[in-house]
DRENNU-740134 format. One line per field, with one value per residue (C-alpha): residue number from 1; residue in one letter; x, y, z. Coordinates in steps of 0.02 Angstrom, whole numbers. Layout:
N
num: [NUM, ...]
residuo: [A, ...]
east: [X, ...]
north: [Y, ...]
up: [Z, ...]
This chain:
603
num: [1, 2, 3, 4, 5, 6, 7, 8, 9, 10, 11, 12, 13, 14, 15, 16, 17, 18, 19, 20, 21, 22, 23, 24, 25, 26, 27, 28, 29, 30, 31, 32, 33, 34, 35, 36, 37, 38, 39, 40, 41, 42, 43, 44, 45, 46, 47, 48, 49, 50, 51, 52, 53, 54, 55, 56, 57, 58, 59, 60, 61, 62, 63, 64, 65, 66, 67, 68, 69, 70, 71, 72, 73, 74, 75, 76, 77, 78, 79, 80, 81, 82, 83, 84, 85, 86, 87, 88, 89, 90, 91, 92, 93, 94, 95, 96, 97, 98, 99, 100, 101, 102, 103, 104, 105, 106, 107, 108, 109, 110, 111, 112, 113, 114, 115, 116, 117, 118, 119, 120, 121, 122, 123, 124, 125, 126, 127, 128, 129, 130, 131, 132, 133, 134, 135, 136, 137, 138, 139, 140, 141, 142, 143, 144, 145, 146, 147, 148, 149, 150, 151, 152, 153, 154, 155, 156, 157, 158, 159, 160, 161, 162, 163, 164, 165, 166, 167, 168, 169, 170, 171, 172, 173, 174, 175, 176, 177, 178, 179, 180, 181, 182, 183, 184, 185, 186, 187, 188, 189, 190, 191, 192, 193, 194, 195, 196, 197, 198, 199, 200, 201, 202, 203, 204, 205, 206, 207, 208, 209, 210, 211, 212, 213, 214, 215, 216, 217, 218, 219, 220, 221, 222, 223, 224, 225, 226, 227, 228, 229, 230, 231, 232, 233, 234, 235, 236, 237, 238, 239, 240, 241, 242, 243, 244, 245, 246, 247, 248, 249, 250, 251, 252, 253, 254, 255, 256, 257, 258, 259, 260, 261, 262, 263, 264, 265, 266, 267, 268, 269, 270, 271, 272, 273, 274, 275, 276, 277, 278, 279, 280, 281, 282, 283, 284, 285, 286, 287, 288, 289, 290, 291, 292, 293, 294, 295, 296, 297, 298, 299, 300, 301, 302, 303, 304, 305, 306, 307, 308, 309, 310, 311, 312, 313, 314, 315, 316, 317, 318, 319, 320, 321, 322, 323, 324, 325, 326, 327, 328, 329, 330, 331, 332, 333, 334, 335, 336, 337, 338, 339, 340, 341, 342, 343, 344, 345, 346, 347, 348, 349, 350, 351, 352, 353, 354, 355, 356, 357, 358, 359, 360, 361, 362, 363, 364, 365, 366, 367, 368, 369, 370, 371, 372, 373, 374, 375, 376, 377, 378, 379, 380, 381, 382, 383, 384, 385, 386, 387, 388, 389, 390, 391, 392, 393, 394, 395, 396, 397, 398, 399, 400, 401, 402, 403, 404, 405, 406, 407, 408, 409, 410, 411, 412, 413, 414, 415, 416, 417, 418, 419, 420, 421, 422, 423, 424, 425, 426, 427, 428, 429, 430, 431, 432, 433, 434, 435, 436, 437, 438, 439, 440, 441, 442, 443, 444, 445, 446, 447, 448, 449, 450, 451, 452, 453, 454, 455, 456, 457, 458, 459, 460, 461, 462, 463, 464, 465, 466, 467, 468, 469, 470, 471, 472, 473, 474, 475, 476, 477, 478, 479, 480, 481, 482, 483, 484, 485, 486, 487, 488, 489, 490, 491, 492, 493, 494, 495, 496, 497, 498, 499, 500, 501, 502, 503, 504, 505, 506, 507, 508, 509, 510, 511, 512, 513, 514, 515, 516, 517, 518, 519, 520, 521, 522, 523, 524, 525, 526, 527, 528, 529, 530, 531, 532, 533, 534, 535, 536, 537, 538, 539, 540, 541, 542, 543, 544, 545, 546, 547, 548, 549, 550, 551, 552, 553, 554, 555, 556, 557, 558, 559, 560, 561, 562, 563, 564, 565, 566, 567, 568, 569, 570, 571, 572, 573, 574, 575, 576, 577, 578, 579, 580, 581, 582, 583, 584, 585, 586, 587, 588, 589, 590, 591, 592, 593, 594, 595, 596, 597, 598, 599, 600, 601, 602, 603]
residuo: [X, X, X, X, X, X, X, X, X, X, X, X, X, X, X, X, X, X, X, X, X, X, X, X, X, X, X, X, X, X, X, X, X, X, X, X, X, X, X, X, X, X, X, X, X, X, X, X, X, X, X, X, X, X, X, X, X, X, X, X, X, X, X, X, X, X, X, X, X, X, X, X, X, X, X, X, X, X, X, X, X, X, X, X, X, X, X, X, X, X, X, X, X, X, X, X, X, X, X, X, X, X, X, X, X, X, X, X, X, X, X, X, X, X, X, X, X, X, X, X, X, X, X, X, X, X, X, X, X, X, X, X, X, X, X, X, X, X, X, X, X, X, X, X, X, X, X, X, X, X, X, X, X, X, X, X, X, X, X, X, X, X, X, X, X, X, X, X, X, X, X, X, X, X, X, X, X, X, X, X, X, X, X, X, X, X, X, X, X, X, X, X, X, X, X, X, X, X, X, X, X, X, X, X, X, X, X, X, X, X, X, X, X, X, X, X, X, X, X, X, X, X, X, X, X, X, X, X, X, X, X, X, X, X, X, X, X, X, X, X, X, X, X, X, X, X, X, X, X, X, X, X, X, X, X, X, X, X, X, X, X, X, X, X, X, X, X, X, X, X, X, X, X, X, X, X, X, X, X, X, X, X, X, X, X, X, X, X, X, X, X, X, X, X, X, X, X, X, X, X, X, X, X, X, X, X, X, X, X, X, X, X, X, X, X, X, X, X, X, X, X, X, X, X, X, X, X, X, X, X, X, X, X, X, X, X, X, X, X, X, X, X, X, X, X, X, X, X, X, X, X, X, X, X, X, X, X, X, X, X, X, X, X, X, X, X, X, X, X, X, X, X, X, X, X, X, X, X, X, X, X, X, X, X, X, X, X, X, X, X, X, X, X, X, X, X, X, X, X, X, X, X, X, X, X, X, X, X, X, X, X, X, X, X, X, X, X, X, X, X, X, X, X, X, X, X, X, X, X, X, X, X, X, X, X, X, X, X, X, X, X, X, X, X, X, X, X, X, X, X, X, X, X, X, X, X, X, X, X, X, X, X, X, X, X, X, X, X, X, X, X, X, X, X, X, X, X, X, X, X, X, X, X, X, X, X, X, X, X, X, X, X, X, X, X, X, X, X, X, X, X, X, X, X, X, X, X, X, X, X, X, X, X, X, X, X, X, X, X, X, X, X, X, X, X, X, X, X, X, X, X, X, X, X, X, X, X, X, X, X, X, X, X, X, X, X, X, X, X, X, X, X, X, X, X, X, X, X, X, X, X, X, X, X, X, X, X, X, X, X, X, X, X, X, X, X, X, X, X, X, X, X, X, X, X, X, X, X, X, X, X, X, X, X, X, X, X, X, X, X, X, X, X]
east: [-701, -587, -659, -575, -588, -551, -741, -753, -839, -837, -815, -631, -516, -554, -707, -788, -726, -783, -712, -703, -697, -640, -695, -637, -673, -565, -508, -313, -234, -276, -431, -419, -228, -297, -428, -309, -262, -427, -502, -400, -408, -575, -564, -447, -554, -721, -616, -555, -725, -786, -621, -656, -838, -870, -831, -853, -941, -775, -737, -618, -619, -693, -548, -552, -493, -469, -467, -256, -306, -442, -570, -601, -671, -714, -537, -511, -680, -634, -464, -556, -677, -532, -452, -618, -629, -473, -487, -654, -736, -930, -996, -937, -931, -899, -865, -825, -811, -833, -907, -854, -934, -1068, -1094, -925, -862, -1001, -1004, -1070, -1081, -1275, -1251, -1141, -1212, -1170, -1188, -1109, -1067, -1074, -968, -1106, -964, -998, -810, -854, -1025, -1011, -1194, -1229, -1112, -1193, -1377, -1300, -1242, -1388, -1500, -1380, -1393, -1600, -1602, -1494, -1591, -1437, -1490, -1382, -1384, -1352, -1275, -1272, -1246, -1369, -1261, -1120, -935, -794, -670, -540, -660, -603, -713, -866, -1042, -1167, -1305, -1142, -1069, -1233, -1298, -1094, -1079, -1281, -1249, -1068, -1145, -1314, -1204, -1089, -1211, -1287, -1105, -1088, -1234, -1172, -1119, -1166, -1294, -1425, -1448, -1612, -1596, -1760, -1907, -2057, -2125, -2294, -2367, -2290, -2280, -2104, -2025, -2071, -1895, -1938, -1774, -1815, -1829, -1626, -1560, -1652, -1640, -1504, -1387, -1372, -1384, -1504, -1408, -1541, -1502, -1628, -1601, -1569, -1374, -1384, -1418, -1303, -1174, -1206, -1209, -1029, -966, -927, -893, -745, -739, -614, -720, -878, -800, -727, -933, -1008, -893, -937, -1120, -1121, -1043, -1143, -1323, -1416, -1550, -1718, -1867, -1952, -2138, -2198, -2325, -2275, -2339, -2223, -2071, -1902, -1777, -1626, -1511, -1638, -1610, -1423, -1423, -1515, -1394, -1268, -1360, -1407, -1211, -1183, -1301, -1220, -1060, -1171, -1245, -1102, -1001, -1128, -1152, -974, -873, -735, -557, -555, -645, -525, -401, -515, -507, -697, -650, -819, -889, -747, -791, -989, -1097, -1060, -1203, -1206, -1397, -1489, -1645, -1689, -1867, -1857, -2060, -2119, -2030, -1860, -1940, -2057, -1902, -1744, -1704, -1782, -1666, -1695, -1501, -1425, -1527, -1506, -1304, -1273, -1371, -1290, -1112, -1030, -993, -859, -735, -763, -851, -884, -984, -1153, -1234, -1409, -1501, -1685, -1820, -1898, -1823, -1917, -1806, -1902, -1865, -1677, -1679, -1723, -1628, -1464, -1509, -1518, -1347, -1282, -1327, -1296, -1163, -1250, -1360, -1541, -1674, -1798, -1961, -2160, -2267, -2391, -2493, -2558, -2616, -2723, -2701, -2880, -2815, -2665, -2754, -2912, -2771, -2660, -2760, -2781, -2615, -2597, -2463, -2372, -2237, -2193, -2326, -2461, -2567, -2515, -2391, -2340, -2273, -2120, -2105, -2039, -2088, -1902, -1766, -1672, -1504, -1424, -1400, -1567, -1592, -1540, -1374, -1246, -1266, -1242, -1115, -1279, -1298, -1455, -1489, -1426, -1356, -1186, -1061, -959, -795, -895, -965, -869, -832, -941, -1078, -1059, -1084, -1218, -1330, -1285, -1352, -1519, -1564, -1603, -1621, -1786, -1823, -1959, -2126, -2149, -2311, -2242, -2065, -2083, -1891, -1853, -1724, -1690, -1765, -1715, -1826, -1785, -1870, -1790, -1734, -1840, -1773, -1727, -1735, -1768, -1839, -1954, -1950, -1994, -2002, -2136, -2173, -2336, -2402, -2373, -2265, -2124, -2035, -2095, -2025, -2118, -2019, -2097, -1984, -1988, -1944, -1948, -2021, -1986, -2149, -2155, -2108, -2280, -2353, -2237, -2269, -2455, -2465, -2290, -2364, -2530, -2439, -2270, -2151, -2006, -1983, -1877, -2007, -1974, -2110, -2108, -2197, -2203, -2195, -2370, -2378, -2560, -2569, -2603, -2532, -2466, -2616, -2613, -2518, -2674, -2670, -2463, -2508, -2674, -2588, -2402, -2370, -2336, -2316, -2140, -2044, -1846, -1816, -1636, -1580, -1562, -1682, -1617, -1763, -1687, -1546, -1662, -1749, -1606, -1539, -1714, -1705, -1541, -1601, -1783, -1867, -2016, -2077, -2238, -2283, -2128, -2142, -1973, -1971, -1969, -1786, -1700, -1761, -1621, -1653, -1604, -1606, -1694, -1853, -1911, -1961, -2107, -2176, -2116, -2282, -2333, -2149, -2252, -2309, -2164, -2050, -2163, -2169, -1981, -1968, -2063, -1991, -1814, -1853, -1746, -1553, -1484, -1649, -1807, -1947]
north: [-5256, -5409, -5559, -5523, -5675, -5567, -5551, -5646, -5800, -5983, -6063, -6095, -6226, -6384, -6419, -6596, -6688, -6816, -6973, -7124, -7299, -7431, -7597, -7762, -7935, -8017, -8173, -8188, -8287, -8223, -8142, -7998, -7982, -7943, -7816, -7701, -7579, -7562, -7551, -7419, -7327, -7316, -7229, -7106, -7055, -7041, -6912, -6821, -6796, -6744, -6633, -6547, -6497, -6474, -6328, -6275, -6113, -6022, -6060, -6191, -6376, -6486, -6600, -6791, -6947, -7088, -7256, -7322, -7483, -7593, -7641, -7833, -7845, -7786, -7755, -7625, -7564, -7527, -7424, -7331, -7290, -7238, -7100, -7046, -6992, -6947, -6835, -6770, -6856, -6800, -6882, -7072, -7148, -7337, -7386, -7552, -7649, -7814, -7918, -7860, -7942, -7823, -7816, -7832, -7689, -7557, -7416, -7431, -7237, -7193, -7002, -6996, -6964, -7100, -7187, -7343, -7343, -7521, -7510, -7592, -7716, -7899, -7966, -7954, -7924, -7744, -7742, -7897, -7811, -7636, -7728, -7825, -7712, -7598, -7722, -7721, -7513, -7539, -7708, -7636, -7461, -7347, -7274, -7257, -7206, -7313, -7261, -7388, -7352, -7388, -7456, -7596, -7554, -7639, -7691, -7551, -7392, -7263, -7162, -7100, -7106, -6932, -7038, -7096, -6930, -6832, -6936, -6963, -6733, -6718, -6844, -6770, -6580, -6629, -6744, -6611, -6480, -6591, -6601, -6422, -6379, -6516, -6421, -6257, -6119, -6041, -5860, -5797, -5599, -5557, -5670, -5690, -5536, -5516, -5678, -5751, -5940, -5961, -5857, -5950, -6035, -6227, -6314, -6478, -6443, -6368, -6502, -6640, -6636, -6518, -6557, -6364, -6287, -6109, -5976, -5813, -5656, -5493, -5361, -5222, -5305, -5196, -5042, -5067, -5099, -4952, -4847, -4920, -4918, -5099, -5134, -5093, -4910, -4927, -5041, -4932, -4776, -4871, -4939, -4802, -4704, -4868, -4837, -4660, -4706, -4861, -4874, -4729, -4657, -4663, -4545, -4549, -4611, -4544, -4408, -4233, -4244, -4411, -4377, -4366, -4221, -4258, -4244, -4409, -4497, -4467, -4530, -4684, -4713, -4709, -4850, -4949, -4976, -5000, -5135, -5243, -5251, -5304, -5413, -5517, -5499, -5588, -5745, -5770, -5663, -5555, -5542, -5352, -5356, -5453, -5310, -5192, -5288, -5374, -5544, -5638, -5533, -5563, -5732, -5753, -5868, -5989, -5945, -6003, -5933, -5812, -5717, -5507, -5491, -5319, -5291, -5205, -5196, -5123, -5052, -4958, -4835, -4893, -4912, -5055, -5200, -5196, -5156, -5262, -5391, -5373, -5335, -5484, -5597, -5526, -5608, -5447, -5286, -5165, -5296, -5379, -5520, -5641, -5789, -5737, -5729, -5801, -5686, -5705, -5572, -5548, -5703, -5837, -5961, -6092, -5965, -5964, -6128, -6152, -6025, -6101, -6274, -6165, -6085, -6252, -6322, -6214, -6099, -5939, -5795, -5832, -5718, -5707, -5640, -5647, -5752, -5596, -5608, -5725, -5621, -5723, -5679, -5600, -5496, -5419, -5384, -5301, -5177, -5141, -5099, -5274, -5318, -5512, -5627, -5743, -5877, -5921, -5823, -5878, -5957, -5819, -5753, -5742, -5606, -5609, -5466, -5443, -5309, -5271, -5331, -5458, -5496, -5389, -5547, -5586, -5419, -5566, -5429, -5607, -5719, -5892, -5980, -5908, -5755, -5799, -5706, -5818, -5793, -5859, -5907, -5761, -5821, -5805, -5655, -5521, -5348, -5276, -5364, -5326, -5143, -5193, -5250, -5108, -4989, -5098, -5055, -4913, -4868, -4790, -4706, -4831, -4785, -4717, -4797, -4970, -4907, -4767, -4785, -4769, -4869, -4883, -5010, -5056, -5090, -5183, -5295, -5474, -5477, -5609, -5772, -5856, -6038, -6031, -6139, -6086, -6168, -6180, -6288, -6293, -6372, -6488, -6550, -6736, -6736, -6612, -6528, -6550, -6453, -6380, -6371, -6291, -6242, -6115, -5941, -5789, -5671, -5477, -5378, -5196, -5056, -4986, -5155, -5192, -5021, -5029, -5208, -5160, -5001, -5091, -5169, -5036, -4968, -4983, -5159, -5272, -5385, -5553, -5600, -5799, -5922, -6100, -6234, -6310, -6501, -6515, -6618, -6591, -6443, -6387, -6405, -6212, -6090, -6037, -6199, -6171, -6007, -6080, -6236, -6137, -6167, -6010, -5846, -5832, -5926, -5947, -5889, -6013, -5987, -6108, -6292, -6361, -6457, -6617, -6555, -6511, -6697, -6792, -6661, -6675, -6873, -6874, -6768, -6868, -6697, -6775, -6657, -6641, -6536, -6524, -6512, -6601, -6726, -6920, -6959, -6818, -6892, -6973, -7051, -7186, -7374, -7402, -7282, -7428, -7524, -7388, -7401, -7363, -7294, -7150, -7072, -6924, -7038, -7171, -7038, -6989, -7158, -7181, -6997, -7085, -7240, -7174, -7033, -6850, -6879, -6830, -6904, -7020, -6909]
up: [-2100, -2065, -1954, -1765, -1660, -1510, -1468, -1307, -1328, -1254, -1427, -1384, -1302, -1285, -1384, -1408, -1545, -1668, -1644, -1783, -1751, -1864, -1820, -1888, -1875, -1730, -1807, -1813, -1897, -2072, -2075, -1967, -2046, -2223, -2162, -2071, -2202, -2279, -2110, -2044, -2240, -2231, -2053, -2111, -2270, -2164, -2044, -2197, -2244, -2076, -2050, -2231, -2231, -2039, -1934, -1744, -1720, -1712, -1889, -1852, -1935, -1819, -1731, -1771, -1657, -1731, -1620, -1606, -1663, -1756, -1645, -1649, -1477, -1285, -1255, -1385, -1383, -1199, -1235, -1390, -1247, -1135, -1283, -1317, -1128, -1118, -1294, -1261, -1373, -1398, -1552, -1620, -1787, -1831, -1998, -2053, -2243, -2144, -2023, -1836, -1672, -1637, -1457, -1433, -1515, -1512, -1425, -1259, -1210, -1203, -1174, -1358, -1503, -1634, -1801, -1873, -2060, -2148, -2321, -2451, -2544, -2589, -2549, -2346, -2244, -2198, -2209, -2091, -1958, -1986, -1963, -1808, -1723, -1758, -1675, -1528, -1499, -1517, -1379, -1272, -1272, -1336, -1519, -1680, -1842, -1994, -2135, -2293, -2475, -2581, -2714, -2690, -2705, -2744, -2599, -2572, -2654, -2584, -2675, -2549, -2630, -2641, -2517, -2368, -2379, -2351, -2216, -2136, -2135, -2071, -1940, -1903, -1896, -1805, -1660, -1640, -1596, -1465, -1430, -1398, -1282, -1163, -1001, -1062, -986, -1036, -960, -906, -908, -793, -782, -878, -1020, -1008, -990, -1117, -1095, -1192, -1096, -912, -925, -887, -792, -840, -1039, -1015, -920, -981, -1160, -1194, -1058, -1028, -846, -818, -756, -669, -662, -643, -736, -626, -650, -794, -715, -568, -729, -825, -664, -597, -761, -772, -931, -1050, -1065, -1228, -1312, -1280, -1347, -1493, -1526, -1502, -1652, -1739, -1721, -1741, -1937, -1971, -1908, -1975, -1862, -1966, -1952, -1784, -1832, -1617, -1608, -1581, -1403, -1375, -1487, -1380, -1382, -1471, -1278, -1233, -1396, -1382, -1216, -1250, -1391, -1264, -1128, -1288, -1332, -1147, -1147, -1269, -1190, -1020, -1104, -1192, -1031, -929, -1065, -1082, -987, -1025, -963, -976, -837, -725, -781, -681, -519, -576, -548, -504, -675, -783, -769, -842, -832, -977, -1081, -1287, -1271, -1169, -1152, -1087, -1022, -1058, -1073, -948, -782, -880, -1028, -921, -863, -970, -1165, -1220, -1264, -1464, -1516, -1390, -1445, -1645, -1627, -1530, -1645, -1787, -1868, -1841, -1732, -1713, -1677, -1839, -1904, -1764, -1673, -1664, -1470, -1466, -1371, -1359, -1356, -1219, -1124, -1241, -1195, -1330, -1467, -1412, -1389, -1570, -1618, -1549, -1640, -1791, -1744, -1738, -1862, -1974, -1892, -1956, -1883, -1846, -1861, -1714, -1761, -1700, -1830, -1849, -1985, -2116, -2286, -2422, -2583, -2575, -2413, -2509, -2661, -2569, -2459, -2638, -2758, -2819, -2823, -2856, -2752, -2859, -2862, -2711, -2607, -2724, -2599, -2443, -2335, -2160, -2104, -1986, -1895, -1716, -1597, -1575, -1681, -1770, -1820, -1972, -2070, -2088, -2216, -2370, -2421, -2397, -2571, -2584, -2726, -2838, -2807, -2716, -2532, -2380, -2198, -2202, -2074, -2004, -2126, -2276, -2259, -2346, -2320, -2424, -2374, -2204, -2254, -2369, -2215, -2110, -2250, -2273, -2079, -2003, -1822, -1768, -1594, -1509, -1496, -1340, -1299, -1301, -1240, -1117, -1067, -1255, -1347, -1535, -1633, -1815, -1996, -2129, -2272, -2305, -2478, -2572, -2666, -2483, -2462, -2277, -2138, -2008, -1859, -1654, -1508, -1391, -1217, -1212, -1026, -1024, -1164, -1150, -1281, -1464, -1641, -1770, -1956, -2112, -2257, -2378, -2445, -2420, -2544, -2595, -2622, -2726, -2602, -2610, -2587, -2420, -2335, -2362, -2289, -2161, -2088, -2033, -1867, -1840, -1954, -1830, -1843, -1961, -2084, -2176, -2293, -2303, -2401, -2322, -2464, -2441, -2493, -2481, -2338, -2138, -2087, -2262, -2350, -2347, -2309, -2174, -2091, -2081, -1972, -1895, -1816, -1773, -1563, -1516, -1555, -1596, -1740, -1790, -1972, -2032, -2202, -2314, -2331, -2148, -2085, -2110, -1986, -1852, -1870, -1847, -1714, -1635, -1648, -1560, -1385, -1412, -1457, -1582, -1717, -1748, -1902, -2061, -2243, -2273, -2404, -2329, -2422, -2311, -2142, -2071, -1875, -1779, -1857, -1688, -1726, -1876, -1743, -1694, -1852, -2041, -2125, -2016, -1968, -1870, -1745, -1768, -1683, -1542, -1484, -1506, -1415, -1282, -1248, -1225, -1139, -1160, -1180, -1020, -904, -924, -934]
């Protein structure tokens, strides 16, 4: 299966780009004149960097502008400004080897994301610009990052230390997918699912801190889809023959009295592949549609994250929305390998918000799943015959299990550089491994008790070995929106041990065993307290140790975080958050959070 970047999808055109700019001391006459080249040099290798290691979600490198000249004061500052604009410019980078006139040549924008980078090198103050100018972004209320190297380089190094390049690509990836959300939707499919607090879609938490806009719809645009046939009748026949050869129905665990004949099951096959294409068409849109004379639907609702209520008012009478939902979260369909759609379950728009900083961040699948169950050690060994968790799940698990689906990905089958299970972007992922996670789930006819419309939901059991991060945002009265972070792994029990413990809460639903790395302290002292103290009752499963990522993403929309295991060194914030304390960083960044109030609007 070959990647197709036909898939409709809003991760084209004209996508914010990073800009870099060089600034320079303004003295003519024989100062400025000998800091030109390595200036502009310096520029140049920072946007290689970015333009080598960063991607948009499509796969593509991420486009650099670099400023036409040196800045050495408000008049250049003022035409950088002007190409930014002009370039669509969403995230800014200053780097200097000398001292510049810090007011005078910082950016001024407070709605772009930005760091300044001060070369460490003895021959000119980089570092007395880079603290100047820092001071200037924290007075004048408009945060930065700053980026110093811990060890001094000679003048004209091109070469780029381990500590600048890590904190230059996290700040790059992190301000780009602030970037991204700018101006884009978030689609509420239905209301609220059964009471569930996540999924009463709060206005003010998408425009505020995100930038995004909430787009409604109810779901019974579905039905009046399916019914008019108003979707791509090609592309359904062509997925349907896909599904028919690649997701394998599994046994059907209903009673006798509540199994469904085989004529229902293929006809909710049939709605369920119907559904996806509904689904994608409304978030994004599709031109197909246009072909048919559906003009106002070809067009979508600019969605990069959305939500299905589902529970009860559809599920009641209709297939529930357990494919859609795990085929558009997954990196690939019967168009090839692809974008992932964030789609929440049941219309938790805090899980899909997480989920999309996870996207990207990361640019990979994310696995949405209910926090279900914390086993002790004493638990697991009392149900399995004594059986005794070790390594990673010495002191517990949590099991991850969502009463629907999740994406494909999230079965482990991709390996990283290795061999170790991961979720990789859609151009990694090959072939085989595509087919490798298509034969690790299988499809199950719902229960009927939960699902009296039917549907088909999936199982499968995360592959252990997982560095992983678990993570979700939650709303607070009074405070707003705050993140929870706790990394980890996930962990591969014997089968006989994972179908005793799996067929306690339903056998129709994918499972992820994970195994927070407890430090000891406040929340992680255990892995209990990590369940006990969790916000909700949903979480965001990311692959790989990205915790840092969300802090500094979280930093930059003035999200604070409240509960992480990440280790001090890979924080990276603001310069201006030292001034809210530098012992206790947990309550350091809710002050900071505070006093500048969400991105886009004071609180």
């Amino acid at each position: 299966m070959s990647s197709d970047n036909s898939s409709p999808t809003l991760w084209k055109g004209d996508l914010p780009k990073i800009g870099i700019r060089p600034t320079i001391d303004g003295r003519l006459g024989g100062v400025r004149e000998s800091l030109e080249d390595q200036t502009m040099n310096l520029a140049k290798t920072v946007a290689e960097l970015i333009a080598s290691n960063v991607r948009y979600p499509n796969g593509d490198p991420v486009e650099i502008v670099i400023a036409e000249t040196c800045i050495g004061g408000v008049a250049e500052a003022a035409a950088c400004d002007d190409l930014f604009r002009r370039e669509n410019v969403g995230v800014s980078l200053t780097v200097t080897p000398c001292w510049c006139y810090g007011s005078e040549t910082m950016d001024m924008d407070p709605l772009r994301p930005k760091a300044v980078f001060g070369f460490n090198g003895t021959e000119r103050p980089g570092a007395v610009y880079l603290a100047a100018v820092l001071a200037g972004h924290t007075q004048k209320g408009i945060p930065a990052f700053g980026i110093y190297g811990r060890d001094v380089q000679s003048a004209g190094d091109s070469n780029m230390p381990a500590d600048v390049t890590a904190k230059i690509l996290d700040f790059a990836q992190c301000g780009l997918a602030a970037a991204l959300m700018k101006g884009k939707a978030y689609l509420s499919m239905g209301g609220t699912s059964m009471g569930i607090a996540g999924s009463m879609v709060d206005f003010s938490f998408w425009e505020k801190w995100l930038g995004m806009r909430v787009e409604d719809i109810d779901m019974s645009e579905f039905i009046g889809r399916m019914n008019k046939g108003q979707y791509d009748a090609s592309e359904y026949e062509t997925a349907l023959a896909w599904v028919k050869e690649n997701c394998p129905e599994g046994d059907d665990y209903n009673s006798d009295d509540t199994k469904r004949s085989r004529e229902q099951l293929d006809a909710e096959w049939s709605d369920c592949v119907k559904m996806v294409l509904i689904a994608r068409d409304l978030m994004v849109g599709n031109p197909k549609l246009a072909e048919m004379g559906l003009k106002e639907q070809a067009q979508g609702h600019q969605a990069i994250a959305s939500g299905f209520q589902g529970q009860r008012q559809w599920t009641d009478h209709f297939p529930n929305g357990d494919f859609m939902e795990a085929i558009l979260n997954t990196s690939f369909d019967w168009n090839g390998k692809r974008t992932p759609y964030i789609v929440a379950t049941e219309n938790d728009g805090l899980n899909a918000a997480t989920m999309l900083f996870g996207h990207l961040l990361t640019n990979t699948a994310q696995v949405f799943a209910d926090l279900r169950t914390y086993w002790s050690p004493d638990a697991v060994a009392s149900a399995c015959d004594g059986y005794q968790l070790e390594g990673h799940a010495s002191d517990g698990l949590l099991h991850l299990i969502n009463s629907g689906p999740a994406a494909l990905d999230g079965t482990g089958r991709q390996r990283d550089a290795d061999g170790k299970p991961t979720m990789k972007p859609f151009w990694e992922i090959s072939d085989e491994e595509v087919k490798e996670c298509l034969k690790a789930t299988s499809w199950h006819p719902s229960i009927t008790e939960y699902f009296p419309g039917g549907g088909m939901s999936s199982r499968f059991a995360t592959l252990g070995g997982m560095p992983a991060t678990m993570t979700r945002i939650n709303l607070v009265s009074g405070l707003g929106p705050a993140l929870q972070i706790a990394e980890g792994h996930t962990v591969e029990l014997p089968n006989n041990v994972h179908d005793t413990l799996d067929m306690r809460t339903n056998p129709t639903w994918p499972t992820t065993w994970f195994a927070p790395t407890v430090t000891g302290r406040g929340a992680f002292t255990s892995t209990y307290d990590v369940m006990n103290r969790w916000g909700a009752n949903h979480c965001v499963m990311t692959a790989g140790h990205v915790g840092h990522l969300f802090i500094t993403l979280a930093s930059i929309l003035r999200i604070p975080v409240y509960m992480h295991n990440v280790d001090e060194s890979r924080v990276f914030r603001p310069s201006a958050w030292n001034a809210f304390g530098t012992d206790n960083l947990e309550s350091a960044d809710f002050r900071a959070c505070e006093n500048f109030g969400p991105l886009y609007g004071r609180a």
